[in-house]
TIFIDREN-120261 format. One record per residue (C-alpha): residue in three letters; x, y, z. Coordinates in steps of 0.1 Angstrom, whole numbers, plus 5000, padded with zeros to 4 digits. Layout:
REM TIFIDREN-120261
ATOM   tidren     px     py     pz
ATOM      ala      X      Y      Z
...
REM end
This chain:
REM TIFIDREN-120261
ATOM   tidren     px     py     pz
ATOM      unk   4477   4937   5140
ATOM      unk   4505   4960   5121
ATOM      unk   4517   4963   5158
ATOM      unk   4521   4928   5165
ATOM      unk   4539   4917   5130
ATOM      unk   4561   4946   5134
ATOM      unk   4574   4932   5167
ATOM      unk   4571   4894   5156
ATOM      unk   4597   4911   5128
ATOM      unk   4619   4928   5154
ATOM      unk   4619   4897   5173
ATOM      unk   4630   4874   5145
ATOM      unk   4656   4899   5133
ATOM      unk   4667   4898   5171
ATOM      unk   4670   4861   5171
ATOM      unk   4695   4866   5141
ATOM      unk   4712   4888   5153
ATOM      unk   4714   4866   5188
ATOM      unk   4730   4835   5162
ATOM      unk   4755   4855   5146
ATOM      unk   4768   4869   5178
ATOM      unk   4770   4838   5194
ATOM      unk   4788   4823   5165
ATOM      unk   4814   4853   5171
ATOM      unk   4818   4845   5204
ATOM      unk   4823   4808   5201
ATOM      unk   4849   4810   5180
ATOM      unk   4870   4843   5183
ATOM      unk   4898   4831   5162
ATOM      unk   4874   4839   5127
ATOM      unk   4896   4850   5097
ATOM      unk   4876   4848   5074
ATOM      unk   4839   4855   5062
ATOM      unk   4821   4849   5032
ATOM      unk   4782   4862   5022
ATOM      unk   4770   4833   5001
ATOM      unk   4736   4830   4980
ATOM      unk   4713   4804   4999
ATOM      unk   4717   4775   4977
ATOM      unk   4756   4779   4981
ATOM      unk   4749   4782   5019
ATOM      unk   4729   4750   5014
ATOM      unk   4753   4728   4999
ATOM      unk   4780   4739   5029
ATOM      unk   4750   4731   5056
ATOM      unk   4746   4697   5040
ATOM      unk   4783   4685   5057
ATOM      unk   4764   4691   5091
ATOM      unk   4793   4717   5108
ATOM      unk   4765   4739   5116
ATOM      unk   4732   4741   5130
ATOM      unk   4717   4772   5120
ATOM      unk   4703   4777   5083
ATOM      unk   4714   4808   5082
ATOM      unk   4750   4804   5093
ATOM      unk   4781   4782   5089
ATOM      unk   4810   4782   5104
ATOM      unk   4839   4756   5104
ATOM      unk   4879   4760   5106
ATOM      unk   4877   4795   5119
ATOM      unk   4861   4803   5087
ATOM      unk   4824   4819   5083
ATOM      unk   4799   4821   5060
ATOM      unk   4764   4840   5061
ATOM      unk   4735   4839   5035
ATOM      unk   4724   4868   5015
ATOM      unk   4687   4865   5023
ATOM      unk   4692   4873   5060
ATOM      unk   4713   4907   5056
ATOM      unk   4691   4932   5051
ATOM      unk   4673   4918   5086
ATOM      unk   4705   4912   5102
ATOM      unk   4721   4948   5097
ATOM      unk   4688   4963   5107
ATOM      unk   4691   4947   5139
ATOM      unk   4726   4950   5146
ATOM      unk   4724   4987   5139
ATOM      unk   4690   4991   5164
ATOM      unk   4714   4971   5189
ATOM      unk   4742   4988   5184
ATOM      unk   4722   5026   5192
ATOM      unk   4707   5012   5220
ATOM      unk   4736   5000   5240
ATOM      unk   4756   5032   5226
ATOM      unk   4728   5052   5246
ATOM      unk   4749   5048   5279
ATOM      unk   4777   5070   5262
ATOM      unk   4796   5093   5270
ATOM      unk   4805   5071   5297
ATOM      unk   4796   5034   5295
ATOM      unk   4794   5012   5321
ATOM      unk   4814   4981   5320
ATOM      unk   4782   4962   5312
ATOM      unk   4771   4984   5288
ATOM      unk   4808   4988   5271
ATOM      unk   4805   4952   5267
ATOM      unk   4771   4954   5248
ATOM      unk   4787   4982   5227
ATOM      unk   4820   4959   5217
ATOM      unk   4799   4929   5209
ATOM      unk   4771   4946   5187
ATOM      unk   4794   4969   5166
ATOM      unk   4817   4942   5160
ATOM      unk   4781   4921   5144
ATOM      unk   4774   4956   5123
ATOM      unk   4813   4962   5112
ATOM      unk   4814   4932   5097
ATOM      unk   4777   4935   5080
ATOM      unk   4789   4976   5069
ATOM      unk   4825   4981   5079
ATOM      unk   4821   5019   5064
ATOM      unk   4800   5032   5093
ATOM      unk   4827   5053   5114
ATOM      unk   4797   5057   5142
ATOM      unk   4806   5026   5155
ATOM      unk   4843   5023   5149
ATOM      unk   4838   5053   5170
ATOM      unk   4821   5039   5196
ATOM      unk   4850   5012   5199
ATOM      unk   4875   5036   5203
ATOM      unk   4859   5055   5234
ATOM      unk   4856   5020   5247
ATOM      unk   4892   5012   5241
ATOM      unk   4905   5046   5253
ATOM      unk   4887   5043   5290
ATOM      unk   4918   5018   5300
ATOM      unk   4947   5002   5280
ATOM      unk   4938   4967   5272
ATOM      unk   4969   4946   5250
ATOM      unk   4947   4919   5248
ATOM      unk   4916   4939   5234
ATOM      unk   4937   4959   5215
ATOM      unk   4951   4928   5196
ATOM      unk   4917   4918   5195
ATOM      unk   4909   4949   5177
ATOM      unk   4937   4941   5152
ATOM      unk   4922   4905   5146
ATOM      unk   4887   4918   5137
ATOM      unk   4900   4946   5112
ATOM      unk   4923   4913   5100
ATOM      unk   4891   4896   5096
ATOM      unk   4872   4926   5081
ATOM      unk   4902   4928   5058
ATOM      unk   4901   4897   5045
ATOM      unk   4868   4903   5025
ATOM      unk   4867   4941   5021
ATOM      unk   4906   4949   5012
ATOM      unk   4902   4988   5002
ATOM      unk   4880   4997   5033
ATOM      unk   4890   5029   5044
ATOM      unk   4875   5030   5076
ATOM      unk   4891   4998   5089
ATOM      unk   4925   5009   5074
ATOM      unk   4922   5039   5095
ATOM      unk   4909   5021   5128
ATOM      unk   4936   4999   5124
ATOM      unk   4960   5027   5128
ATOM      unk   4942   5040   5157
ATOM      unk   4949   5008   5173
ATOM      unk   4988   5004   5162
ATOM      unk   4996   5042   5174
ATOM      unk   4976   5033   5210
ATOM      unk   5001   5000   5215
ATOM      unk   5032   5021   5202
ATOM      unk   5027   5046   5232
ATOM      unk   5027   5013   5257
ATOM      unk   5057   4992   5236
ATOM      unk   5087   4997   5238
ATOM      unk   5098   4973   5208
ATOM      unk   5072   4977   5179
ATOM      unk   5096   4952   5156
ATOM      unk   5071   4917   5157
ATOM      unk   5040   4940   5151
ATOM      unk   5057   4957   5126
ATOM      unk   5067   4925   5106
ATOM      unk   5028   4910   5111
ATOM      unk   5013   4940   5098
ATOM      unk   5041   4942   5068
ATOM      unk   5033   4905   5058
ATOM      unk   4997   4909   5066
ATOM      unk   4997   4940   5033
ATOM      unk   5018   4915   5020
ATOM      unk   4993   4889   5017
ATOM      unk   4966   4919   5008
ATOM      unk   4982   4930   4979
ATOM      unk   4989   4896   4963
ATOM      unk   4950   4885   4969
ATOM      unk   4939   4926   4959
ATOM      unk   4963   4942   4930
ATOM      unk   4974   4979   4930
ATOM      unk   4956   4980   4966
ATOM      unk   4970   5021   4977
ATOM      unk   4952   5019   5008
ATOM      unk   4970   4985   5020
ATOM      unk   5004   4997   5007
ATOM      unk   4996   5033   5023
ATOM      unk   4995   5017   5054
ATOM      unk   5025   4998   5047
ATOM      unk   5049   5032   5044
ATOM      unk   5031   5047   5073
ATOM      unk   5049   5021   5094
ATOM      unk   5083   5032   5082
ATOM      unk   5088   5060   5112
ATOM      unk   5083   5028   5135
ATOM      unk   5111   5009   5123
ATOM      unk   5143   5009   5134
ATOM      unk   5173   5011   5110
ATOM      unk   5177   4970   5105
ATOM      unk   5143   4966   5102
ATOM      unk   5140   4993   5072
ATOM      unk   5170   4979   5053
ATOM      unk   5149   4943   5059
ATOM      unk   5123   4957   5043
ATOM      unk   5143   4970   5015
ATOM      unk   5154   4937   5005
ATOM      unk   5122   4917   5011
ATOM      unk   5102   4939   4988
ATOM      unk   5129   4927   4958
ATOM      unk   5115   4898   4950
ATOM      unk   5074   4907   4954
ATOM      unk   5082   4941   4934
ATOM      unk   5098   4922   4906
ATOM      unk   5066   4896   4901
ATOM      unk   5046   4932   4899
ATOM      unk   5066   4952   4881
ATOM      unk   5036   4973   4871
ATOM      unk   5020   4981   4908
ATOM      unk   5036   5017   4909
ATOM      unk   5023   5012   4948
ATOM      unk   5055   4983   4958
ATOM      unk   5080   5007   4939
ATOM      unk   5066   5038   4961
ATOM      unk   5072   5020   4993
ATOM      unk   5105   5015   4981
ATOM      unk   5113   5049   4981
ATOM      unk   5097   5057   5011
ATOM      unk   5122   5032   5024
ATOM      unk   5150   5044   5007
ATOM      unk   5140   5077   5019
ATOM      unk   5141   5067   5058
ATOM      unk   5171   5051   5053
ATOM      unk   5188   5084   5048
ATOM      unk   5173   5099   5071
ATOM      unk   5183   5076   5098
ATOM      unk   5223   5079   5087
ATOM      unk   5218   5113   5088
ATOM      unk   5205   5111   5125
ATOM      unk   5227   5081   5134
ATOM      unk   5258   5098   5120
ATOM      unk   5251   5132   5129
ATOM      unk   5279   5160   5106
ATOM      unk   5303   5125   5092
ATOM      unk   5288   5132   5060
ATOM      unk   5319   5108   5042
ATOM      unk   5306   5080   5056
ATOM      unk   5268   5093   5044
ATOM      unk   5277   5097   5014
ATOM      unk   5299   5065   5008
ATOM      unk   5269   5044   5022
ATOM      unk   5243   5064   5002
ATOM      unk   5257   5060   4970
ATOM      unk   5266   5024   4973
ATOM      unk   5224   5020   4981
ATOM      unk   5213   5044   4953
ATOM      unk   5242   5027   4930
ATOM      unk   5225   4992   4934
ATOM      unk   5193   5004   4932
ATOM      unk   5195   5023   4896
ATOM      unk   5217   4992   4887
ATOM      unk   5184   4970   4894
ATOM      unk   5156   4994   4877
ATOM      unk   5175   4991   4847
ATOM      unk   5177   4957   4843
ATOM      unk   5139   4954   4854
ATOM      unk   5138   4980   4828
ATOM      unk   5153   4960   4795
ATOM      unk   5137   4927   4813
ATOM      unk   5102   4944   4811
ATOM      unk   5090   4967   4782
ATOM      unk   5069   4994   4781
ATOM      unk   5061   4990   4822
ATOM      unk   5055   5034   4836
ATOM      unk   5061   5024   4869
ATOM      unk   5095   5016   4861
ATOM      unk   5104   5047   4847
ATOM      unk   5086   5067   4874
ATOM      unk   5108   5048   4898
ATOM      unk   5138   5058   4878
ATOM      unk   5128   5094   4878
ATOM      unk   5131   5093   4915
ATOM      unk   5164   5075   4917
ATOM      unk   5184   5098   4894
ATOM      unk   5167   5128   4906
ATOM      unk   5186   5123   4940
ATOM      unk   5217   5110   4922
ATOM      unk   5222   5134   4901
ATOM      unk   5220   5163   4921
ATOM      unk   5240   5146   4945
ATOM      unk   5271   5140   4917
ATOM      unk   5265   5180   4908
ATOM      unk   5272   5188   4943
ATOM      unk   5302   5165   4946
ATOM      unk   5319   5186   4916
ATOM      unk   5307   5220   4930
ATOM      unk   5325   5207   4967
ATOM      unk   5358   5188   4952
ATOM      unk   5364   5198   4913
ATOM      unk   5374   5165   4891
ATOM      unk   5408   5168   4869
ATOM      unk   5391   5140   4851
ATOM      unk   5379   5155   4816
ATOM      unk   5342   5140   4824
ATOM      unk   5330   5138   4855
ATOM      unk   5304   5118   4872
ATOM      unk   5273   5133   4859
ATOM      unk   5287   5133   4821
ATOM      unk   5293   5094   4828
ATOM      unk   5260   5088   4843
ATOM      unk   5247   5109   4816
ATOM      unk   5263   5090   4788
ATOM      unk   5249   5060   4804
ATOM      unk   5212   5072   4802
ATOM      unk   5215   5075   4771
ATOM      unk   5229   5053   4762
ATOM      unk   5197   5033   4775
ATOM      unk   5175   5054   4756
ATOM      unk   5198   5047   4726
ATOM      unk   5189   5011   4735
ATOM      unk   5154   5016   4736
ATOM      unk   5152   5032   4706
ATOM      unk   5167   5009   4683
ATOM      unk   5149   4976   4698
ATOM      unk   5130   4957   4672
ATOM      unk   5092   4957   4671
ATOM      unk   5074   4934   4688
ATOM      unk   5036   4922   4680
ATOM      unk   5020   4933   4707
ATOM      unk   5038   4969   4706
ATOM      unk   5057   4974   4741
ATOM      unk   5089   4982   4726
ATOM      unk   5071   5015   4707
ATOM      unk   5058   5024   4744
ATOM      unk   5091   5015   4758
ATOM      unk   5106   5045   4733
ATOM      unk   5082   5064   4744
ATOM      unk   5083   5062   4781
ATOM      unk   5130   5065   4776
ATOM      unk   5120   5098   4752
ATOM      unk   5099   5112   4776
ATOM      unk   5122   5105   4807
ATOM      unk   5155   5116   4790
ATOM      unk   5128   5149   4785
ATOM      unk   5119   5154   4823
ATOM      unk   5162   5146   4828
ATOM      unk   5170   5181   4807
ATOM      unk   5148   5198   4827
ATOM      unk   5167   5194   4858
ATOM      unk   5187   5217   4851
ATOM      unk   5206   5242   4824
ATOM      unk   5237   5224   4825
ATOM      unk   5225   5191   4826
ATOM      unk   5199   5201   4796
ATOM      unk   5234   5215   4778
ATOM      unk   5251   5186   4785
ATOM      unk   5219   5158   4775
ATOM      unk   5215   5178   4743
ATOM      unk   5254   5176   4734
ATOM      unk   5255   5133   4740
ATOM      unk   5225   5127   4725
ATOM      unk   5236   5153   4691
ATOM      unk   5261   5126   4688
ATOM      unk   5247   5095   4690
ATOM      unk   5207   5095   4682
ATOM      unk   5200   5132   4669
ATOM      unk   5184   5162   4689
ATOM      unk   5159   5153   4716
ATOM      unk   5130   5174   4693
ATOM      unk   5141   5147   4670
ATOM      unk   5138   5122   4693
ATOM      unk   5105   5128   4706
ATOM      unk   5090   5136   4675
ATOM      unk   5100   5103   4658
ATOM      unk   5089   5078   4691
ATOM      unk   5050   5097   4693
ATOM      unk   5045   5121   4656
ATOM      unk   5008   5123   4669
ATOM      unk   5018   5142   4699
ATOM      unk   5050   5159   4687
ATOM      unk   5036   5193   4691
ATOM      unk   5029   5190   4728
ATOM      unk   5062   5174   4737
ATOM      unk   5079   5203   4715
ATOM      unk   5061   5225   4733
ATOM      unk   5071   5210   4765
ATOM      unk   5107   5211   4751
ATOM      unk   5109   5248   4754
ATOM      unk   5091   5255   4786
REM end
């Protein structure tokens, strides 16, 4: 008898598992799916666009009830060992059987590598474009619901690296997978996996396409001025794009270094006013870090290589002018919700981590700011008292 229910059991999950792949092969274009409680599921079944109780599915959108997963997945996973029996070397049959039953368990556990394995010694037998964009579609799809899945990020990768070895012109996948993390990141906020995947698709850009990128990003970054994750892809681009002047331009370091600067000029010239437009925002300042980082040691040189008979040179201006921003900060009336006290704190702490980039430069910051706002122990111990020591302490390291 215990015989006989369990295979009535295995039967029924098998029956399930027969629906939902059907429905996945009906309808190929799915982008989205949804796992509802059965008396959502009910109210959808009553409009009559489907005619399984378990399932709907209408305008390339699906939706599967809760109460059948446990059964589902449990069948999908037994269907899914079988069929990968055949490996290491699949017939075309059983390859098939293999697509079509991990593809039902990826989308019930996406985190089970075994059979995003199993797809990818399927896919590497014989280049496929069509399967390969199909392989892009379901980790869309798996996407869609499940936005910080490592394992699909990382399949999707797979996939992208197999059709840059066949394409010669990578820029209309590149710009579907850029506005594809687009999308993820409005719908999923500070999403590191989705933006990850975003800068690894720097190296396949071409010049154009990078400088594209750098000016699409302006709008989205300043909406979400605290994901630290838009303003490092920035800089990732920024960082390509010197890379590729240096390759494209080979020893005409002038023109380099007028393009450069006119880039990194803008770019500073931006993060400030993001910077007095939003208070008390980290990833600002982080960003800023970067930036004068660069430009500062790239002014140093420019003195060290062609002496100024100006009395103050580049640095001291650009100097004078970041503190004259903290100067700024400092002296900004408080608000009610306190951003402007973090805002002092976050200028202190970066006109810190400036004076450390060097002797000269921490001679120099100590000598403008003695002459506008006091000493920078001063400084840091009147924008945080409670943590005056350590920053002091930091001060001398």
């Amino acid at each position: 008898m215990e015989s006989e229910a369990a295979a009535g059991a295995a039967q029924g999950e098998g029956d399930l598992l027969h629906q939902f792949e059907r429905i996945l092969h009906d309808d190929p274009l799915i982008d989205e799916v949804g796992f509802l409680h059965p008396t959502q599921l009910d109210s959808l079944l009553a409009g009559g666009a489907n005619t399984s109780q378990h399932f709907w599915c209408s305008d390339h959108k699906l939706a599967v009830s809760t109460d059948v997963l446990p059964d589902l997945y449990r069948a999908a996973r037994r269907a899914h060992s079988d069929a990968a029996l055949n490996a290491p070397s699949p017939p075309a049959s059983a390859a098939a059987l293999i697509m079509t039953h991990s593809k039902a368990l990826l989308i019930l556990c996406p985190d089970l590598l075994t059979a995003w394995n199993s797809r990818k010694k399927v896919l590497s037998v014989n280049y496929d474009l069509k399967h390969l964009k199909d392989e892009l579609q379901l980790c869309a799809l798996i996407l869609s619901y499940s936005p910080k899945n490592e394992s699909t990020w990382c399949h999707r990768r797979w996939v992208i690296t197999k059709l840059a070895q066949h394409i010669q012109d990578m820029s209309e996948l590149i710009d579907s997978e850029s506005l594809l993390v687009k999308q993820i990141a409005e719908k999923s906020k500070m999403n590191y996996r989705a933006w990850r995947h975003r800068c690894w698709l720097i190296p396949f850009m071409k010049p154009e396409q990078v400088l594209d990128e750098l000016n699409k990003s302006v709008k989205w970054t300043e909406l979400h001025v605290a994901d630290n994750c838009c303003f490092h892809y920035r800089r990732s681009l920024l960082l390509a794009l010197l890379d590729s002047h240096g390759v494209e331009n080979g020893n005409d370091s002038l023109y380099l270094q007028s393009d450069a600067h006119l880039m990194w000029k803008e770019e500073l010239r931006w993060n400030e006013m993001l910077i007095r437009r939003y208070q008390g925002r980290e990833s600002l300042w982080i960003h800023r870090r970067f930036l004068s980082q660069w430009w500062l040691q790239q002014l140093i040189n420019s003195e060290e290589t062609c002496p100024s008979k100006e009395e103050e040179s580049l640095a001291d201006l650009f100097l004078a002018q970041e503190i004259h921003l903290l100067s700024d900060c400092l002296i900004a009336p408080s608000d009610e919700f306190g951003e402007t006290g973090v805002q002092a704190g976050l200028a202190a702490l970066y006109t810190l981590w400036i004076s450390k980039q060097d002797a000269v430069v921490k001679e120099k910051v100590e000598e403008r700011l003695q002459q506008s706002v006091g000493s920078l122990k001063e400084v840091l111990a009147r924008v945080s008292w409670d943590k005056s020591r350590l920053w002091t302490q930091l001060l001398h390291c």
